[in-house]
Biotite code that builds the C-alpha atoms (Angstrom):
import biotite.structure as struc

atoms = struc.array([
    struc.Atom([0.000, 0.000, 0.000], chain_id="A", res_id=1, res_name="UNK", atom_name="CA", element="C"),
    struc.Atom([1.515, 3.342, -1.152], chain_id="A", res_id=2, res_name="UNK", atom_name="CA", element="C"),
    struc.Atom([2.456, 5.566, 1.974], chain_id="A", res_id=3, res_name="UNK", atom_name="CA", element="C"),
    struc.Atom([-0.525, 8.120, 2.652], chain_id="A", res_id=4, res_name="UNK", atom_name="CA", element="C"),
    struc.Atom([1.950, 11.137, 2.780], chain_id="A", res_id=5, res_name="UNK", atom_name="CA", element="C"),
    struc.Atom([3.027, 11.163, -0.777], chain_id="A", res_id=6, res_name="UNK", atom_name="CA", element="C"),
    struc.Atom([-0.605, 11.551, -1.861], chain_id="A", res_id=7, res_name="UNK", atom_name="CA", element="C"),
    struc.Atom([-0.728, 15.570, -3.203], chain_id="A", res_id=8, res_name="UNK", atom_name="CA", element="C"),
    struc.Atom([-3.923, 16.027, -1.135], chain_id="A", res_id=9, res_name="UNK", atom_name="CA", element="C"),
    struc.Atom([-1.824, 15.200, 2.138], chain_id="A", res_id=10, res_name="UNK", atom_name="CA", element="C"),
    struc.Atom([0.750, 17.254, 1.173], chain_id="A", res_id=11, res_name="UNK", atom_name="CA", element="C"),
    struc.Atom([-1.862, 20.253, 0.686], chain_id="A", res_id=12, res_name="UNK", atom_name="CA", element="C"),
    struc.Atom([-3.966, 19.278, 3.562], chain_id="A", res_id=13, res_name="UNK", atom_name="CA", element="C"),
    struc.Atom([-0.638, 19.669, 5.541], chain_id="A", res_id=14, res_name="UNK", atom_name="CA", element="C"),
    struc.Atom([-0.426, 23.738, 4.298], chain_id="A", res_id=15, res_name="UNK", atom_name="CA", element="C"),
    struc.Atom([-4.341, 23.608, 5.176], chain_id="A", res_id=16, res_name="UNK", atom_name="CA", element="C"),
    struc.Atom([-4.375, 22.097, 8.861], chain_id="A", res_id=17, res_name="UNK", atom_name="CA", element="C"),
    struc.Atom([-2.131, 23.431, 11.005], chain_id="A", res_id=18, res_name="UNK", atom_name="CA", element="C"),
    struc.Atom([-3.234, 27.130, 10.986], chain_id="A", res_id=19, res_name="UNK", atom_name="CA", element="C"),
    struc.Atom([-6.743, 26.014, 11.860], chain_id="A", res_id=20, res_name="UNK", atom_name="CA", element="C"),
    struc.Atom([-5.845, 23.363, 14.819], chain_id="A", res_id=21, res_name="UNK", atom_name="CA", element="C"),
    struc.Atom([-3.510, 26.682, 16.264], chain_id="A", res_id=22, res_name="UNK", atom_name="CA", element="C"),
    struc.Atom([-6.739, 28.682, 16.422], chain_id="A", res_id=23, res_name="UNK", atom_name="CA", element="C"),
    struc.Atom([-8.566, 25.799, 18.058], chain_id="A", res_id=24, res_name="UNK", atom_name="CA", element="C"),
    struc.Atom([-6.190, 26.454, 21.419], chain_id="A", res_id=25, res_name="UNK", atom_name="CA", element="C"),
    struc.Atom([-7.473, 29.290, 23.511], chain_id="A", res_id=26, res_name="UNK", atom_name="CA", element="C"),
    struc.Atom([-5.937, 32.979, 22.536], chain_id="A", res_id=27, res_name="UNK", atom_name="CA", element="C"),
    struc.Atom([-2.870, 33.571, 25.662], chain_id="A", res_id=28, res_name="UNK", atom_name="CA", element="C"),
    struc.Atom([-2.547, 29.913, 26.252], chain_id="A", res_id=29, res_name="UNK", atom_name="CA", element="C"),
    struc.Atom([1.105, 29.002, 24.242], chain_id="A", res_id=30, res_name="UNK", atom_name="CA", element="C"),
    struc.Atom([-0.848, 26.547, 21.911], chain_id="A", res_id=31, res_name="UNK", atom_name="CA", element="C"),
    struc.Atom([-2.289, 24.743, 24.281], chain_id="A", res_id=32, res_name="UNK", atom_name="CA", element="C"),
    struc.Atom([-5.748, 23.277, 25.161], chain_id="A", res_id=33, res_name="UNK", atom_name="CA", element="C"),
    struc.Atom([-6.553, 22.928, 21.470], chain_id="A", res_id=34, res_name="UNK", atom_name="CA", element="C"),
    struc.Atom([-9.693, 20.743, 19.821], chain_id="A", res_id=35, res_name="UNK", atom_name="CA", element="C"),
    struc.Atom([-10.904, 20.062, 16.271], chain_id="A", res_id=36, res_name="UNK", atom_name="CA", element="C"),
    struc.Atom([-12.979, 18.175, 14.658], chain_id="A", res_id=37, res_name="UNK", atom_name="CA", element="C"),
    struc.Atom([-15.240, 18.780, 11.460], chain_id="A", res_id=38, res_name="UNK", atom_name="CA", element="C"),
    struc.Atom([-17.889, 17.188, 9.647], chain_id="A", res_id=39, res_name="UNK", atom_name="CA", element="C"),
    struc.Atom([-17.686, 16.419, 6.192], chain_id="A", res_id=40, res_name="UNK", atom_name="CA", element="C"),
    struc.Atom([-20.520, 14.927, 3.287], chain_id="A", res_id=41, res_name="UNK", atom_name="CA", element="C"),
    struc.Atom([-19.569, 11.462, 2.094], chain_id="A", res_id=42, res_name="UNK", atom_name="CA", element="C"),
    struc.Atom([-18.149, 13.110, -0.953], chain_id="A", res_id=43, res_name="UNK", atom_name="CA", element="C"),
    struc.Atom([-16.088, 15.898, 0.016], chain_id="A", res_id=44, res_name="UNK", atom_name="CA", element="C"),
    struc.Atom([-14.262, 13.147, 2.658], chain_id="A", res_id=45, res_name="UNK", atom_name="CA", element="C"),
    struc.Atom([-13.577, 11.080, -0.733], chain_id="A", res_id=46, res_name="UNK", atom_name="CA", element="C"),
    struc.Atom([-12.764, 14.451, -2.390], chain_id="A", res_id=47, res_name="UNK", atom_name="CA", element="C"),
    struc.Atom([-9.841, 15.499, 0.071], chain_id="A", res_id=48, res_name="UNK", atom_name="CA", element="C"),
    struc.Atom([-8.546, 11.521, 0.614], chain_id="A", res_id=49, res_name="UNK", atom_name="CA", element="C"),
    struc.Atom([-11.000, 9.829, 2.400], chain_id="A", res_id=50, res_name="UNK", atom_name="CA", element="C"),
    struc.Atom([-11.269, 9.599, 6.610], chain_id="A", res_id=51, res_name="UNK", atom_name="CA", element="C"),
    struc.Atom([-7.553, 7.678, 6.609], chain_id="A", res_id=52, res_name="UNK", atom_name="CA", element="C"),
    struc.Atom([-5.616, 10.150, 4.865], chain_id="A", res_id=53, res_name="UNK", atom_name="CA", element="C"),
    struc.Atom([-7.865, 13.276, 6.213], chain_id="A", res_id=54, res_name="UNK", atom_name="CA", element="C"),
    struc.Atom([-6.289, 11.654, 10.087], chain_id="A", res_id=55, res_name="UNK", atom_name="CA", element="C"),
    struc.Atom([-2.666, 11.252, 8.608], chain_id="A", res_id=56, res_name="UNK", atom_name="CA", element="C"),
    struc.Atom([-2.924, 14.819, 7.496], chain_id="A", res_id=57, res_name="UNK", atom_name="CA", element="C"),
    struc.Atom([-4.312, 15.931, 10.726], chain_id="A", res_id=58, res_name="UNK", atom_name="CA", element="C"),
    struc.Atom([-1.650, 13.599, 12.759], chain_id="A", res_id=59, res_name="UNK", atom_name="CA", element="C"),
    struc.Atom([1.481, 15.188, 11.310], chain_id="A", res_id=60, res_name="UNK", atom_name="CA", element="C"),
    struc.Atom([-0.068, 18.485, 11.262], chain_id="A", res_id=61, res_name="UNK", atom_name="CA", element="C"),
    struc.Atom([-0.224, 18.313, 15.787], chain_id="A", res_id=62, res_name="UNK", atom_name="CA", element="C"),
    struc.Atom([2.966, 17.118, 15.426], chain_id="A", res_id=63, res_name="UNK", atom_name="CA", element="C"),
    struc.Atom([4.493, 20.182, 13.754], chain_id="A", res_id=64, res_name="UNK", atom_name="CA", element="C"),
    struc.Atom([2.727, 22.388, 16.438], chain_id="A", res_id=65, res_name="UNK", atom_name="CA", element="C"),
    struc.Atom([4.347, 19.700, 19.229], chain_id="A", res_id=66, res_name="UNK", atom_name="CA", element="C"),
    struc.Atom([0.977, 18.345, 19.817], chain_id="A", res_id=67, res_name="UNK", atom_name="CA", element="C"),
    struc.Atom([0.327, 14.701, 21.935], chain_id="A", res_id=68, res_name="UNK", atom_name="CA", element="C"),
    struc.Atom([-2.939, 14.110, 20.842], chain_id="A", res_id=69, res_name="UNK", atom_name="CA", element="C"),
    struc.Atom([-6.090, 11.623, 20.047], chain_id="A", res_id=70, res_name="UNK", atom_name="CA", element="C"),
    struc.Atom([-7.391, 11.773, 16.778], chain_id="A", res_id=71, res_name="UNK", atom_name="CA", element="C"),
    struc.Atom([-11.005, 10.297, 15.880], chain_id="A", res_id=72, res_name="UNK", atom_name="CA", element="C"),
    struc.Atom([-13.032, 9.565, 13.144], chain_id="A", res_id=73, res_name="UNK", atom_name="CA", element="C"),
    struc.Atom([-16.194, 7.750, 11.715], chain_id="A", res_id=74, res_name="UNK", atom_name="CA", element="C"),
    struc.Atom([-18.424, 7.155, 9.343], chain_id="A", res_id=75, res_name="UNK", atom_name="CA", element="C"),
    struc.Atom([-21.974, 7.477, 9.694], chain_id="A", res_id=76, res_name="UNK", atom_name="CA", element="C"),
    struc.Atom([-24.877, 7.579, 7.754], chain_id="A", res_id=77, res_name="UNK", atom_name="CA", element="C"),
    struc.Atom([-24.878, 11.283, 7.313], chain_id="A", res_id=78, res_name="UNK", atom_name="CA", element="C"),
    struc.Atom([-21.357, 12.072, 6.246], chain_id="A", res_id=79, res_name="UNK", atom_name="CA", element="C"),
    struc.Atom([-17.664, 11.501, 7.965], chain_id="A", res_id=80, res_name="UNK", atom_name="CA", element="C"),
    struc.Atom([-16.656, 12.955, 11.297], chain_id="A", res_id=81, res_name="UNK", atom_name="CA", element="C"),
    struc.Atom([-13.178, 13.509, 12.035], chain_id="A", res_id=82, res_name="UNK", atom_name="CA", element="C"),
    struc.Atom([-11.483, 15.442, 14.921], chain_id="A", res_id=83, res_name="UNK", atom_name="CA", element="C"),
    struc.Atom([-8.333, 15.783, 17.043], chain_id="A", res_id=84, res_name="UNK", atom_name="CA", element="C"),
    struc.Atom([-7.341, 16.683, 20.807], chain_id="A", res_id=85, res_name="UNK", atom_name="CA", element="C"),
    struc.Atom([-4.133, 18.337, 22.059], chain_id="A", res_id=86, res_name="UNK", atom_name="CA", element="C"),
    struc.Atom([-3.978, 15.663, 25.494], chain_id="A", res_id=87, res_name="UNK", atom_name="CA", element="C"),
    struc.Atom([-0.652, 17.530, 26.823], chain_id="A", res_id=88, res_name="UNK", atom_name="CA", element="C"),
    struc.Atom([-0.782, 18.781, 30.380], chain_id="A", res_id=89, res_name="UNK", atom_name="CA", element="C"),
    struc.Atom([-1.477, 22.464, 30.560], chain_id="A", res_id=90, res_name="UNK", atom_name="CA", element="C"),
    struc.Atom([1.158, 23.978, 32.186], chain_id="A", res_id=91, res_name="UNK", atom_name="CA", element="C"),
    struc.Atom([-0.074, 25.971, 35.502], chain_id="A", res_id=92, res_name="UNK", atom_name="CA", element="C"),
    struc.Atom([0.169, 29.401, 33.413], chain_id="A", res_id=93, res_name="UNK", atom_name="CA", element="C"),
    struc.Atom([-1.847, 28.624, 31.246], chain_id="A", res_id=94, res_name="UNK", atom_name="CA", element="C"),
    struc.Atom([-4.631, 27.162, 32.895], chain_id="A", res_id=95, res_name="UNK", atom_name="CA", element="C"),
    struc.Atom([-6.657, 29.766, 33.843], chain_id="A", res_id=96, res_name="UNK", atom_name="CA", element="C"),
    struc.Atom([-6.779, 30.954, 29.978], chain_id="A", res_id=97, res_name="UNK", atom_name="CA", element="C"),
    struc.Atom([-7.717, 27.311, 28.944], chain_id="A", res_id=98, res_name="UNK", atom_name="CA", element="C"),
    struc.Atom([-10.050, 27.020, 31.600], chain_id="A", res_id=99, res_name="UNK", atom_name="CA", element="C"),
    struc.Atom([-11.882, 30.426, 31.186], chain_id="A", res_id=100, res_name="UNK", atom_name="CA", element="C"),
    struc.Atom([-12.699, 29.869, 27.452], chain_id="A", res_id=101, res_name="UNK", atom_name="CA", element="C"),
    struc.Atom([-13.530, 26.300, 27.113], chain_id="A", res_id=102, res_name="UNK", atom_name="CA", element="C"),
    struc.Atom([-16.286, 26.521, 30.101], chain_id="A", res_id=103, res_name="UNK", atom_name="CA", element="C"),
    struc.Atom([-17.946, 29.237, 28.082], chain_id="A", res_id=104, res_name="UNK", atom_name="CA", element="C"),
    struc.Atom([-17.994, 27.195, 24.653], chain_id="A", res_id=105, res_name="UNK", atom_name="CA", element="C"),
    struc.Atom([-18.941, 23.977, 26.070], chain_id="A", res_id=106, res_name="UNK", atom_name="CA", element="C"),
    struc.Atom([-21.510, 25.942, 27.766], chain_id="A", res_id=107, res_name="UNK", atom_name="CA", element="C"),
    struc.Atom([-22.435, 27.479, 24.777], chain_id="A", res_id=108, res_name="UNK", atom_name="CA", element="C"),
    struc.Atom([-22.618, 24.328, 22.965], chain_id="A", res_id=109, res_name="UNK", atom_name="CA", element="C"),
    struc.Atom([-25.107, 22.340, 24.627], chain_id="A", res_id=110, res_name="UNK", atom_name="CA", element="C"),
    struc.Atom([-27.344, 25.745, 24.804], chain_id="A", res_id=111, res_name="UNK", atom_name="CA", element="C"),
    struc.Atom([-26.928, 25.950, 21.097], chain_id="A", res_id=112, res_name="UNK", atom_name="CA", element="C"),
    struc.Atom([-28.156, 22.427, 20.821], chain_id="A", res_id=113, res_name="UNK", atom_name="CA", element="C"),
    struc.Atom([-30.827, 22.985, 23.330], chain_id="A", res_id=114, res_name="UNK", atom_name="CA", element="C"),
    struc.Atom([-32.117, 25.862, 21.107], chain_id="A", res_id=115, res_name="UNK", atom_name="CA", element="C"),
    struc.Atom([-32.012, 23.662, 18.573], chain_id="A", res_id=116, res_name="UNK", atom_name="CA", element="C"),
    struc.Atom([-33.865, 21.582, 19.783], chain_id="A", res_id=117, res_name="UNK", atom_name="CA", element="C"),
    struc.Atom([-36.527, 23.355, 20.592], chain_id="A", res_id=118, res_name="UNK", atom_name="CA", element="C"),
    struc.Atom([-37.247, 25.493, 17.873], chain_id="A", res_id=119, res_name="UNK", atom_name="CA", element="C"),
    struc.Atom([-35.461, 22.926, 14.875], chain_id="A", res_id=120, res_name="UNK", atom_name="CA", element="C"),
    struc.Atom([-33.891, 25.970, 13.754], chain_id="A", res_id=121, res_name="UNK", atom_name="CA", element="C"),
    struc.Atom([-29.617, 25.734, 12.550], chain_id="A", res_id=122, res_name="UNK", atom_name="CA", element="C"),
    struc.Atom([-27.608, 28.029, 14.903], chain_id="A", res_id=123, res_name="UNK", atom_name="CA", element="C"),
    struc.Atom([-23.444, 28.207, 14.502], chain_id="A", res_id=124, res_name="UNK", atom_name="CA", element="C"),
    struc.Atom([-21.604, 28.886, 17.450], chain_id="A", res_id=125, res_name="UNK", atom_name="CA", element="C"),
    struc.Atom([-18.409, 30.677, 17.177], chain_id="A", res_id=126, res_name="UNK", atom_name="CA", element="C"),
    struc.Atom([-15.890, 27.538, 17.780], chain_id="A", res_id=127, res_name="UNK", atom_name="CA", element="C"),
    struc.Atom([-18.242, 25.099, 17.077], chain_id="A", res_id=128, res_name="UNK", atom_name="CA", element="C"),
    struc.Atom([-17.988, 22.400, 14.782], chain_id="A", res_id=129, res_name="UNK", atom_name="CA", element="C"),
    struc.Atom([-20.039, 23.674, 12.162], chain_id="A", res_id=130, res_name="UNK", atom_name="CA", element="C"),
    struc.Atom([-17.996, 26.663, 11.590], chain_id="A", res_id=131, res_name="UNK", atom_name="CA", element="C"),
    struc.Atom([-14.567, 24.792, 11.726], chain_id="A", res_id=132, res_name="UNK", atom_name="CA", element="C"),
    struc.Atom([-16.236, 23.006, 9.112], chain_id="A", res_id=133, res_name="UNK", atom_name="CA", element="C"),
    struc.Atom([-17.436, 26.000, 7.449], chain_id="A", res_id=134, res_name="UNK", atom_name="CA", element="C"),
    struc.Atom([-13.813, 27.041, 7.877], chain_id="A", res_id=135, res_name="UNK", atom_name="CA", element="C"),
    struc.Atom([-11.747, 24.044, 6.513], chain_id="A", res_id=136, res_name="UNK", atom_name="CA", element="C"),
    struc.Atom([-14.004, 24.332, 3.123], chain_id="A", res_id=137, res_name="UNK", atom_name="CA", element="C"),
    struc.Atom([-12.940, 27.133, 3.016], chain_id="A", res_id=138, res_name="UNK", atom_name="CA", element="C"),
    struc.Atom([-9.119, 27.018, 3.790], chain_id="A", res_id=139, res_name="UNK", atom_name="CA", element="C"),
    struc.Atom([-8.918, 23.959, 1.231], chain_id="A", res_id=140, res_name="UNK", atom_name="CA", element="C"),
    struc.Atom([-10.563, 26.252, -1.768], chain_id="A", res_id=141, res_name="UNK", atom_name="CA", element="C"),
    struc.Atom([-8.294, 29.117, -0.633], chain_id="A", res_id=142, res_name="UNK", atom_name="CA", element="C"),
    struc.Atom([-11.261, 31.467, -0.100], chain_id="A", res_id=143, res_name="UNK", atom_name="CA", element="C"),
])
């Protein structure tokens, strides 16, 4: 099986990924505390490599930032999701940044979904997962 990096779309998702995981970590925390994921149709995960190569990409792009991470990523019936999370320790100066903005977005989150809920109605979050997603299309068009 040919390696996964020497496929062109690697190469360009590797220009494409790591700006976006750096603004996944909290603003004032030294890179740190950062979380990604996306969700992608059926065909535009085919269209950029598939859900293998889309992870490779995504696992050599946290290591160029010095990342130890988890990455993740299915198949479902609705499209692909993939993500990664930065699972170094926060050092104690930083924790108070990391702290004070993921308690607001996760809090956000589940309100958005609650909303959501309720009135069936599409709401996107600053940070969420819909507008990395919205983000990523765009990065790999160059818009």
């Amino acid at each position: 099986m040919p390696s996964l990096a020497a496929d062109p779309r690697h190469t360009h998702l590797l220009t494409v990924l790591p700006p976006l995981l750096t603004r996944s970590c909290p603003p004032r925390a030294g890179g740190y505390g950062g979380a990604w994921e996306i969700r992608l149709t059926h065909a535009e995960a085919e269209e950029v490599g598939g859900l293998d190569l889309l992870r490779s990409a995504m696992r050599a792009a946290a290591r160029s930032l010095g990342w130890r991470f988890e990455t993740y990523g299915m198949a479902t019936h609705d499209g692909v999701i993939v993500g990664i999370v930065d699972r170094r320790p926060v050092p104690q100066e930083f924790t108070g940044e990391v702290e004070r903005v993921w308690l607001p977005r996760m809090r956000t989150a589940v309100e958005t979904v609650e909303q959501h809920r309720a009135d069936a109605s599409q709401r996107v979050a600053s940070g969420s997962v819909s507008a990395a997603t919205r983000e990523f299309r765009a990065a790999l068009t160059g818009r």
